[in-house]
C-alpha positions as CSV (number, residue, x, y, z in Angstrom):
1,X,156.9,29.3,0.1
2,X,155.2,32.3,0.8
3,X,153.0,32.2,3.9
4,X,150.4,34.9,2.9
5,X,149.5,33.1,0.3
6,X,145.8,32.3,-0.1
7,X,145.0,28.6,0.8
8,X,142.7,26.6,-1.0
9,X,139.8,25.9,1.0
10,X,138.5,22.3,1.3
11,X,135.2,23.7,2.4
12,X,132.3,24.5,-0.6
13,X,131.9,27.2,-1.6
14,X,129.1,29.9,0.6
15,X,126.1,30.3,-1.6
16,X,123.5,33.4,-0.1
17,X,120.6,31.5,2.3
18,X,117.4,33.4,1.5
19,X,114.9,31.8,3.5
20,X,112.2,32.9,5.8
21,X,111.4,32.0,9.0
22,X,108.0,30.7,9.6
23,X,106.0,33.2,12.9
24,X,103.1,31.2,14.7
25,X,101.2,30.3,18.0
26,X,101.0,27.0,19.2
27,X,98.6,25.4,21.9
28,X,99.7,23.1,24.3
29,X,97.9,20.1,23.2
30,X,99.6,21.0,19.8
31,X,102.6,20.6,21.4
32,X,102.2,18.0,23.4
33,X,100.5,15.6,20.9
34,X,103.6,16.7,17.8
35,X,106.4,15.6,20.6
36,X,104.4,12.3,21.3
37,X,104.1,11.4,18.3
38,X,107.7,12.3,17.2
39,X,107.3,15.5,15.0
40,X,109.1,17.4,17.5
41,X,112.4,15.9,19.2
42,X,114.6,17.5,22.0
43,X,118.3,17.6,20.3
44,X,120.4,15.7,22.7
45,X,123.2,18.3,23.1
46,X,125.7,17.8,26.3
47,X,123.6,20.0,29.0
48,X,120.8,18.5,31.0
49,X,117.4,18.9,29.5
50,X,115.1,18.6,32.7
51,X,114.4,21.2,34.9
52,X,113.6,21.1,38.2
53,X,109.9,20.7,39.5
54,X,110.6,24.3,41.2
55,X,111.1,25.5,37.9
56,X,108.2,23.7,36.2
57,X,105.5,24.8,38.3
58,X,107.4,28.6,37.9
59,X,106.4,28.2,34.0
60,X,102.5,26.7,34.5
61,X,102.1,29.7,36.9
62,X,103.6,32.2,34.6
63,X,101.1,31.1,31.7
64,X,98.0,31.2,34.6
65,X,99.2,34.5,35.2
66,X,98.7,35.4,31.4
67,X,102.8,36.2,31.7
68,X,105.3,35.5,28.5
69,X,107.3,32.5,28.4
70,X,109.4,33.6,25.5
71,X,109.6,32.6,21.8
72,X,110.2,28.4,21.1
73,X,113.0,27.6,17.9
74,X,112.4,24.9,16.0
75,X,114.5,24.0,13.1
76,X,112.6,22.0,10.5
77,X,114.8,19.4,8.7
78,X,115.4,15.4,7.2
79,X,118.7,16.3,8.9
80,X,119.4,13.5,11.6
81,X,120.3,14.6,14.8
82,X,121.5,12.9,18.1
83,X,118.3,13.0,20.1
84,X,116.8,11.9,23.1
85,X,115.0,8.6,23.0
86,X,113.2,8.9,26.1
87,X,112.1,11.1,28.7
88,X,112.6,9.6,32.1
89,X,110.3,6.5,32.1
90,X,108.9,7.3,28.9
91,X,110.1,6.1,25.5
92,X,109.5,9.4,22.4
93,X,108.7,7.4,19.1
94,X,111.1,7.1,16.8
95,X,111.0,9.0,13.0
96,X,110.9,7.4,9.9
97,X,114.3,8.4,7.6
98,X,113.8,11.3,5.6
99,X,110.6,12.4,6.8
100,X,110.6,16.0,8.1
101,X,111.5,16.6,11.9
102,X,111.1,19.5,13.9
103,X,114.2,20.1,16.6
104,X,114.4,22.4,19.2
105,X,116.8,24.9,19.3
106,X,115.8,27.5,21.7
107,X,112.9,26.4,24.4
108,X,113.9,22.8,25.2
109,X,113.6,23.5,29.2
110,X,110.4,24.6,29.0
111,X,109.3,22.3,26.2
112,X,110.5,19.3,28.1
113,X,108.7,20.4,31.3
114,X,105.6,20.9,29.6
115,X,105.1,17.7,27.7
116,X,106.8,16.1,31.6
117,X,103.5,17.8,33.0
118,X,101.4,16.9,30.8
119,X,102.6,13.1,30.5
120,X,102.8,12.6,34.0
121,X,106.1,11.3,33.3
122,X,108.3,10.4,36.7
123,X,112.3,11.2,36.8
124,X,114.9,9.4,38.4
125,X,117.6,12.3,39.1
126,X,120.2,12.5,41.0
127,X,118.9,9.5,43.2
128,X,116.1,11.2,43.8
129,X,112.6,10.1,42.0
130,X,110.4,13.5,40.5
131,X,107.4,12.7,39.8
132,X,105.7,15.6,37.0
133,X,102.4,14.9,38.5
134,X,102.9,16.2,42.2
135,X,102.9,19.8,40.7
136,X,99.7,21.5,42.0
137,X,97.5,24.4,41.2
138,X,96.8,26.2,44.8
139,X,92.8,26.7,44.8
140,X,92.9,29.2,47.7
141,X,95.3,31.3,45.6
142,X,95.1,34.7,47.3
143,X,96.0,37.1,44.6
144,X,96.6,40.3,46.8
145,X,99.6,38.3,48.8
146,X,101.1,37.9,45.6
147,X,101.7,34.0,46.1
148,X,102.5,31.4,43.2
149,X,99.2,29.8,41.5
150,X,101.1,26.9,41.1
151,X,103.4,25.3,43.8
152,X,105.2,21.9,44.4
153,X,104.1,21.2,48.0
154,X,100.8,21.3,49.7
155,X,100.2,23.4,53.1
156,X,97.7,21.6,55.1
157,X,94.2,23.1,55.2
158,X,94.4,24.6,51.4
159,X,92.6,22.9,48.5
160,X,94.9,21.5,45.8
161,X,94.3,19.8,42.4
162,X,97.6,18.3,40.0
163,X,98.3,20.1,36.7
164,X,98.3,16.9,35.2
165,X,95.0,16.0,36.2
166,X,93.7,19.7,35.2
167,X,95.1,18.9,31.7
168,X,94.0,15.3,31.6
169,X,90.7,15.0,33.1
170,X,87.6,15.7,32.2
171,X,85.6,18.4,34.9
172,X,83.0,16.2,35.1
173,X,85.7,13.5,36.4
174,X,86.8,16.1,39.2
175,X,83.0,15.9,41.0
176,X,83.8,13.3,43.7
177,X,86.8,15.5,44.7
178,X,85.2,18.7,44.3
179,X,81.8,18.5,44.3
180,X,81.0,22.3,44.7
181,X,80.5,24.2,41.6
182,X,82.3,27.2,42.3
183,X,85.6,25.1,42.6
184,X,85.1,23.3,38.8
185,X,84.3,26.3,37.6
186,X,87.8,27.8,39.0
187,X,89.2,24.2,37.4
188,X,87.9,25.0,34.0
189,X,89.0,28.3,33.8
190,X,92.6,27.2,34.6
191,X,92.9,24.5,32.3
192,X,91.5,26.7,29.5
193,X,94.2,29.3,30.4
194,X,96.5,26.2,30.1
195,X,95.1,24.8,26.9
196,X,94.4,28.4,25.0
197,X,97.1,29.7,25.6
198,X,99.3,31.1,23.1
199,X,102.7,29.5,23.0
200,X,105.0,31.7,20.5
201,X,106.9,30.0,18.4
202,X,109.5,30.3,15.0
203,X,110.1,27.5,12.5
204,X,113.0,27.8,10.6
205,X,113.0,25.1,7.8
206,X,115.8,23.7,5.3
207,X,118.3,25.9,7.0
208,X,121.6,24.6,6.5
209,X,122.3,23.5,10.2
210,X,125.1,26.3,10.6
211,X,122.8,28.8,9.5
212,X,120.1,27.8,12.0
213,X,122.4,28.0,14.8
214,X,123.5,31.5,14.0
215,X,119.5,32.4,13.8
216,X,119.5,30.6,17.3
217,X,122.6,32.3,18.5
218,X,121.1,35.9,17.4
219,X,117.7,35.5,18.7
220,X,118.9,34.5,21.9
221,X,121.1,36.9,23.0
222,X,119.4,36.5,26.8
223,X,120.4,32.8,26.8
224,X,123.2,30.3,26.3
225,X,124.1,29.8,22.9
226,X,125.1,26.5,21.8
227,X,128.5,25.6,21.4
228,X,129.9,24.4,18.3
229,X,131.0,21.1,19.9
230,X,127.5,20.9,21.2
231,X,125.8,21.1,17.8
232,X,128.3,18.7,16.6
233,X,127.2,16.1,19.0
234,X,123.6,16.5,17.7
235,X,124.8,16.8,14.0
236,X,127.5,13.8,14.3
237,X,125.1,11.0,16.1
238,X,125.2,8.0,13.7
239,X,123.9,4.8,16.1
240,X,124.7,2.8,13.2
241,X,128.5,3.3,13.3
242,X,128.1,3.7,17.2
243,X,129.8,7.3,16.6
244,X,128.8,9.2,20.0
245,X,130.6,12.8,19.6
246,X,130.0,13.4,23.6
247,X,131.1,9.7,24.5
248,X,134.3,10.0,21.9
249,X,135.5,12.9,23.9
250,X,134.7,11.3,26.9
251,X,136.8,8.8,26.2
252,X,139.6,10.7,24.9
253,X,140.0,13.1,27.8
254,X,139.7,9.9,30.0
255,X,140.3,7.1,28.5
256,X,138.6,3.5,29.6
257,X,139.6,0.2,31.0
258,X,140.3,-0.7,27.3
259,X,141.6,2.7,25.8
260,X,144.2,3.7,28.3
261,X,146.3,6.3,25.9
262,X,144.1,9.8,27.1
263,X,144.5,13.5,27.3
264,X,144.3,12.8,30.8
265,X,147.3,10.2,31.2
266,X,149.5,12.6,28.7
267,X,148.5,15.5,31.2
268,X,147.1,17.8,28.3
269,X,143.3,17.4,29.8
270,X,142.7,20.8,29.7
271,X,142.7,21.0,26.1
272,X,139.1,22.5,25.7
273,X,136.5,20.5,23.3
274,X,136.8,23.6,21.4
275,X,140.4,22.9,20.2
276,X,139.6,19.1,19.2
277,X,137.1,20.3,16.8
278,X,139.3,22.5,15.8
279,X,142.0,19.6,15.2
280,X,139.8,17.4,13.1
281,X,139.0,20.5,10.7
282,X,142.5,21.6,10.2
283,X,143.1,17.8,8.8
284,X,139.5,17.6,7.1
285,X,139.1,21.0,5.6
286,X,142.0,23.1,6.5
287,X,140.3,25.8,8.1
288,X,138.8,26.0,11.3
289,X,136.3,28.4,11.9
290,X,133.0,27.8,13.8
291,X,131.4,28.0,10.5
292,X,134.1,25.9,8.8
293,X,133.8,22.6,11.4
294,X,129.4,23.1,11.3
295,X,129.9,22.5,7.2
296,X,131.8,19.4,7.7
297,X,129.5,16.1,6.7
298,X,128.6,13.2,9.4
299,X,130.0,10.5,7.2
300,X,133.5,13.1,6.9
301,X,133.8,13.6,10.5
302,X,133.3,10.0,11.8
303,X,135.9,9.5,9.1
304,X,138.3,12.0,10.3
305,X,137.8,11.3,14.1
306,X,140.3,8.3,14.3
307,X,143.2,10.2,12.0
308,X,143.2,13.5,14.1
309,X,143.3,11.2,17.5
310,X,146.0,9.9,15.8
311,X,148.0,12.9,14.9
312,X,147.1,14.9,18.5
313,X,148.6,12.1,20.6
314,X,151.9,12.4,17.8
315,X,151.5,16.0,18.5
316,X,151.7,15.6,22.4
317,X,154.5,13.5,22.0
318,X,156.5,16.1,20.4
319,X,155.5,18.5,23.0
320,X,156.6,16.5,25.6
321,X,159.6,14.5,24.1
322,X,161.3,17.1,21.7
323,X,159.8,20.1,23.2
324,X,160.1,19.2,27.0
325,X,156.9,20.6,28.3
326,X,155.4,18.0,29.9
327,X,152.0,19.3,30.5
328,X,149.0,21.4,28.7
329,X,149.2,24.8,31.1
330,X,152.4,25.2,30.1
331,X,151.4,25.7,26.5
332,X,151.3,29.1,25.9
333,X,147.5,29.0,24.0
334,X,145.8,25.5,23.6
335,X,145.4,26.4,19.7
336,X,149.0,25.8,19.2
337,X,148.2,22.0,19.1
338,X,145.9,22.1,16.3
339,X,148.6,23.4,13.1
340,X,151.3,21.1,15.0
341,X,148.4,18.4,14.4
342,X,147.8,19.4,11.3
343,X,151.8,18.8,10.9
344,X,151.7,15.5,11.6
345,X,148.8,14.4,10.4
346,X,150.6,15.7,6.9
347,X,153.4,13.6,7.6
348,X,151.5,10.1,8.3
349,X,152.6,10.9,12.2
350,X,156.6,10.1,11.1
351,X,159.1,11.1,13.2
352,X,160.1,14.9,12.1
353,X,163.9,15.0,11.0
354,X,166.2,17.0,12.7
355,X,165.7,20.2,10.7
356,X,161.8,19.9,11.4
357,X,162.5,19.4,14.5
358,X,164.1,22.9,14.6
359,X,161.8,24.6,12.6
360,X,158.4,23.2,14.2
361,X,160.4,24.4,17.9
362,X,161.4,27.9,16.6
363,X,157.6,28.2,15.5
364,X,156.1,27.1,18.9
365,X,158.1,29.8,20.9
366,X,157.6,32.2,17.9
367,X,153.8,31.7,18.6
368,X,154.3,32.2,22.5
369,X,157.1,34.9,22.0
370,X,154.7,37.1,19.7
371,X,151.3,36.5,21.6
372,X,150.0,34.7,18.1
373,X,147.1,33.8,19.5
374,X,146.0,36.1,21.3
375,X,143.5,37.5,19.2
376,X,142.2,36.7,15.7
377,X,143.0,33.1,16.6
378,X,141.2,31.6,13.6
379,X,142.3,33.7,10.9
380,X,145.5,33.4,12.3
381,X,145.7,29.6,12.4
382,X,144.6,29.2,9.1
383,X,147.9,31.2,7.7
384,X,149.6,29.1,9.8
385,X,149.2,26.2,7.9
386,X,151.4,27.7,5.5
387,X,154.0,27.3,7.8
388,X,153.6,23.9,8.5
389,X,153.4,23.1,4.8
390,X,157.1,24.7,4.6
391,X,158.2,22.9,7.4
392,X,157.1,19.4,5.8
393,X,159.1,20.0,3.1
394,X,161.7,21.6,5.3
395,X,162.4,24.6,3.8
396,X,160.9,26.5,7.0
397,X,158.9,29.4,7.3
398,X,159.4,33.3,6.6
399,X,159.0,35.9,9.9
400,X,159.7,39.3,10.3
401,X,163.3,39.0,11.7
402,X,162.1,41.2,14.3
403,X,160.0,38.7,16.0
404,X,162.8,36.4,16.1
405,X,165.1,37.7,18.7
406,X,164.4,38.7,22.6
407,X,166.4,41.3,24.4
408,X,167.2,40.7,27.9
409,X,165.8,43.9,29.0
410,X,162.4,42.8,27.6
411,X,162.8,39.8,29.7
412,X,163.9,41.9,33.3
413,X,160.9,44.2,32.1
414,X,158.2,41.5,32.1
415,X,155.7,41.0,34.8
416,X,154.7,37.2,35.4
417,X,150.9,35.9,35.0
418,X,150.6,32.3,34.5
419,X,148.1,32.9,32.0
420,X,150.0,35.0,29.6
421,X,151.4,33.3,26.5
422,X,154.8,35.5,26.0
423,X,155.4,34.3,29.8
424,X,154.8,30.6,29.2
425,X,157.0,31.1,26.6
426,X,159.6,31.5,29.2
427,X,158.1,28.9,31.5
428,X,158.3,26.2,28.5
429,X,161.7,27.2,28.4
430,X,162.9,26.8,31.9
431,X,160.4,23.5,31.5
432,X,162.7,22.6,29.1
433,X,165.9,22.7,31.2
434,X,164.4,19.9,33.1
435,X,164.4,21.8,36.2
436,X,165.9,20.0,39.4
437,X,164.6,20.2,43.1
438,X,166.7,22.5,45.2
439,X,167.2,19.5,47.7
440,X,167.2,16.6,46.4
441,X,168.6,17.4,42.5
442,X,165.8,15.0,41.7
443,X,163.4,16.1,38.6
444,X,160.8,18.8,39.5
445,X,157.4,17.3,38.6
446,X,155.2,19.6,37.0
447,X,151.1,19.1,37.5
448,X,148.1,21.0,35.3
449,X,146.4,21.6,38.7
450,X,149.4,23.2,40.4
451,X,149.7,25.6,37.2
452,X,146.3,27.4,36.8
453,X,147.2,30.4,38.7
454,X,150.4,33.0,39.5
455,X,150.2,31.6,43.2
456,X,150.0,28.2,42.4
457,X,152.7,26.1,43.6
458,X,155.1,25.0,41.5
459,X,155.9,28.6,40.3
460,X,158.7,30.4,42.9
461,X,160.3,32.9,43.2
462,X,163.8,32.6,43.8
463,X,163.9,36.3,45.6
464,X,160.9,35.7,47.9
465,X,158.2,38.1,47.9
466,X,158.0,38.0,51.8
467,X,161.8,38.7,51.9
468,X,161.8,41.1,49.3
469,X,159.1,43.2,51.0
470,X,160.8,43.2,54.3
471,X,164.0,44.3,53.1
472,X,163.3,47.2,50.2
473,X,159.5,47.2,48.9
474,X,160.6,49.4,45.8
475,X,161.9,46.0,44.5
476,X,159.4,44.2,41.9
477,X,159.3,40.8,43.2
478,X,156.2,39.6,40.5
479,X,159.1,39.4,37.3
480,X,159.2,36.5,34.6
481,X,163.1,36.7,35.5
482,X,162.5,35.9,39.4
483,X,160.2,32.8,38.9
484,X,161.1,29.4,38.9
485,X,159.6,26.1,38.3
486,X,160.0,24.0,41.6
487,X,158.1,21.2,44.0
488,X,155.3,22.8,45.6
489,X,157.0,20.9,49.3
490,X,160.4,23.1,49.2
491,X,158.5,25.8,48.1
492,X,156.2,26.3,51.2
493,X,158.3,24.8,53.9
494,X,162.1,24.8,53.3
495,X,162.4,28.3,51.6
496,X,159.2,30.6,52.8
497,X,160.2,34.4,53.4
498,X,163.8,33.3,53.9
499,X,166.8,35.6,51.9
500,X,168.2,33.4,49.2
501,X,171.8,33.0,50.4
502,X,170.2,31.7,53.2
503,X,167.9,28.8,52.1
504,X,170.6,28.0,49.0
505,X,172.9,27.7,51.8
506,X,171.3,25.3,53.5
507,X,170.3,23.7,50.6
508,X,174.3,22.9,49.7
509,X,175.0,21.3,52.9
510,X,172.2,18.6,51.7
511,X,172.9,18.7,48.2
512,X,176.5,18.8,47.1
513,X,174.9,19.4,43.4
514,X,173.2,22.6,44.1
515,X,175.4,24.7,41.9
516,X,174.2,22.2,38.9
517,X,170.7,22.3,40.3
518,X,170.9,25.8,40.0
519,X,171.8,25.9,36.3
520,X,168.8,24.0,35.6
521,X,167.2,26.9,36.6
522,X,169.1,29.2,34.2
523,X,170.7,30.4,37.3
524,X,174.7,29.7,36.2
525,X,176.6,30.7,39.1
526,X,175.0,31.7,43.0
527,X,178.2,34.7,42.9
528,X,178.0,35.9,39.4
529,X,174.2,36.3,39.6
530,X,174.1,38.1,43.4
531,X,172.5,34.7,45.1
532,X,174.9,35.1,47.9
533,X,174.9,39.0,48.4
534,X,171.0,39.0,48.0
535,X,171.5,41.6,45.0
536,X,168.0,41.3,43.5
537,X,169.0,44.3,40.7
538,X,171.8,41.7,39.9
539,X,170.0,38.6,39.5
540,X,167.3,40.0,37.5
541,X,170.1,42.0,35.3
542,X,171.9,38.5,34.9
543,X,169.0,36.3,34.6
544,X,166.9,37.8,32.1
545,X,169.8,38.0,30.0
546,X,170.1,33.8,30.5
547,X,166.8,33.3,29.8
548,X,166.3,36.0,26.2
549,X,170.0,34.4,25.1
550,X,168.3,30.6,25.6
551,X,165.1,31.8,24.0
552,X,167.1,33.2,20.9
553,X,168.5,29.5,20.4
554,X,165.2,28.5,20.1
555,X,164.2,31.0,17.7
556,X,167.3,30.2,15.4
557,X,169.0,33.8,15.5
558,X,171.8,32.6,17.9
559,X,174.0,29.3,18.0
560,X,174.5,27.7,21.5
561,X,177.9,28.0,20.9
562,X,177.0,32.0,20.2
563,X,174.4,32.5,23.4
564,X,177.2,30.8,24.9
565,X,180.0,33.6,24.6
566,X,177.4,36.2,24.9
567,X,176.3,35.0,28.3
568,X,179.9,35.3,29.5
569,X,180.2,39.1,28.8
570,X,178.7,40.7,31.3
């Protein structure tokens, strides 16, 4: 099969969107009364929508001031989006199907605080009850000390009035409180800078909803832009089929009293939201561009949902069973999941024969080998379906031969960061040898926390960078070759800055195995590879040519039997 063929797209095809976005002003009653009565709804994405009161009463003084706020998105549509029903003790009225609604895309902070304000709406948050009233206009505001107009506590012996009552009340209502003139006066002139002013704002209607977000995304190049996962949540929302996008995640990063399988429990948690999106395109559309998942229909990706859980958990299986990397941060890039998905979910999740077996491993370290995904990741992933469509029939893949074999001195030449994907290529390699603990010749347990980093650690190295730098600091103690997957304990306090003949040696008198510990280690033998002379040059020399002979077996272009021999000429 050729892999550069072009792949059908399940995706309709792009038709040119000539539309124009609608310019005006609104007021803030305007705004007010079209969120009340449920012409405007705040999409209920994953971030918080309510600001603090410091912020609030930042915004009323701002428009005092005569200040911009910025421009307000709205996206006009009979779209149905995840929203929010309610706004701390308040219930927003709910929209009858198919009638136009107004969403915002860019402004739902300010928005939110505004109609707060102007409700009088109280919070609970964070424990802690904000009340949307108690933010006051200071009537002794001095403007040549450059205060705030509009503040959130009250210094004793200064006049004060709420910005809800301003905005609610009648003047005349105010005369009890303030019965000289001067001071309703200053009342009416705030609450007609309040209610006048001139709030900008850009309606974008019938937009296809991936369209929208890229007018949002280009407009507000000073803010955050939405995520695609974020938009799916809003686009997904179907209270009828209880489908939650946020919740389902949720759930399948950390699982429930009644769900226990979870990303979590297979350590592979730090598989981004991005990639899972990602996953339920490749088996819905084939493609998985930002643009691509935004096209794919509600009723399709509810659908899809349970099929790609399906095929991810068969993926991580496979990972962790065939492949023998037990955890996510080994993976050299998190997209490598999503064609292996895509693999599976081709295969009605059946167990891959021996050959596929093979293939799909000499494709995984092909990936980390070649740094695949290290740019161009989408374009990229989609050609890689091509690969897995070979290796479901099991005719495997094409490469360019010269991406499927590793010299040694590429290996000896390669400095380690735990967050490049050639090097976790290696370290899913020596993952794979099921590495053994120096003392005990008990199984190393690896951890997604103790991974993140270089210094994290489960990563040592076998020539310690204290010893090395007391002895000879020419040496390169930071190599691929000289790092070794072991438990964090024996790394800190049994081995240190110590020379290793030394902490091997003790090591054997507690562990009669340690020469077949070692091996698990791709260290074969503690003379051969200059363990007990402390010959760093040698080690490196020896072990880089262990570890680019092992990695060749994975990549089909040498025979165990083959990496065998070779390892034994020096």
């Amino acid at each position: 099969m050729n892999d550069t063929a072009q792949t059908a797209s399940a995706a309709t095809p792009e038709k040119p969107v000539l539309l124009q976005p609608d310019n005006h002003n609104k007021k803030y009653e305007a705004l007010f009364v079209e969120i009340d009565s449920g012409q405007i709804k705040l999409p209920m994405f994953q971030r918080e929508f309510v600001w603090e009161k410091e912020q609030s009463s930042k915004l009323i003084d701002s428009i005092l001031k005569g200040f911009p706020i910025g421009t307000f998105i709205f996206w006009k549509t009979k779209e149905e989006l995840r929203s929010y029903k309610e706004v701390g003790n308040h219930k927003l009225p709910e929209t009858d199907k198919g009638d136009y609604v107004q969403y915002i895309l860019d402004g739902q902070q300010r928005i939110t605080s505004l109609y707060a304000i102007r409700k009088g709406i109280r919070i609970t948050k964070d424990g802690k009850v904000v009340d949307y009233r108690d933010i006051f206009i200071n009537l002794d505001y001095d403007p040549e000390n450059d205060e705030q107009i509009v503040v959130t506590e009250q210094q004793t012996g200064k006049r004060y009035v709420s910005v809800h009552r301003v905005l609610t009340s009648q003047v005349t209502d105010l005369l009890d409180e303030f019965p000289n003139r001067e001071t309703l006066k200053q009342i009416e002139t705030y609450k007609s800078k309040l209610t006048n002013y001139d709030f900008s704002t850009i309606t974008i209607k019938d937009y296809p909803i991936e369209v929208a977000c890229e007018v949002f995304s280009r407009i507000n190049t000073g803010g955050k832009s939405l995520t695609v996962f974020e938009i799916m949540v809003a686009k997904t929302y179907d209270e009828a089929k209880k489908f939650d996008l946020a919740e389902k995640y949720e759930l399948l990063r950390d699982g429930s009293d009644d769900a226990k399988e979870c990303l979590t429990t297979a350590k592979f948690e730090t598989l981004p939201e991005s990639i899972i999106m990602q996953c339920v395109a490749a088996i819905t559309l084939r493609a998985v561009r930002s643009k691509d998942i935004l096209k794919i229909r509600r009723e399709t990706f509810i659908d899809q949902w349970e099929p790609m859980k399906a095929s991810l958990f068969t993926a991580i299986d496979f990972i962790r069973s065939e492949l023998r990397v037990p955890v996510s941060q080994l993976v050299p890039y998190p997209a490598l999941v999503v064609p292996l998905v895509y693999f599976f979910n081709a295969t009605a999740n059946k167990k891959p024969n021996i050959e596929q077996v093979r293939l799909l491993e000499q494709f995984f370290y092909w990936a980390g080998l070649t740094e695949r995904y290290g740019s161009s990741t989408e374009s990229k992933m989609s050609e890689d379906f091509n690969k897995m469509d070979a290796i479901v029939k099991g005719t495997g893949p094409t490469y360019a031969s010269t991406e499927l074999s590793i010299a040694p001195q590429k290996i000896a030449e390669t400095w380690f960061s735990a967050g490049n994907g050639y090097c976790k290529a290696v370290l899913c390699l020596l993952a794979y040898q099921q590495p053994k603990s120096f003392d005990t010749n008990g199984l190393v347990i690896l951890d997604n926390s103790n991974l993140k980093i270089a210094t994290s650690r489960n990563y040592h190295h076998f020539f310690p960078k204290a010893y090395l730098d007391s002895v000879d600091k020419s040496k390169e103690p930071n190599l691929i070759a000289n790092i070794t997957l072991i438990d964090g304990y024996s790394n800190k306090h049994r081995i240190g800055k110590k020379a290793p003949s030394e902490y091997t040696g003790k090591f054997a008198k507690a562990n009669e195995a340690l020469a077949n510990t070692l091996q698990t280690h791709l260290v074969r033998d503690v003379e051969g590879y200059g363990v007990n002379a402390d010959d760093y040059d040698l080690f490196i020399k020896r072990r880089s040519k262990a570890i680019a002979l092992a990695l060749n077996v994975k990549l089909l272009s040498m025979t165990p039997t083959q990496a065998l021999e070779a390892e034994q000429v020096n």
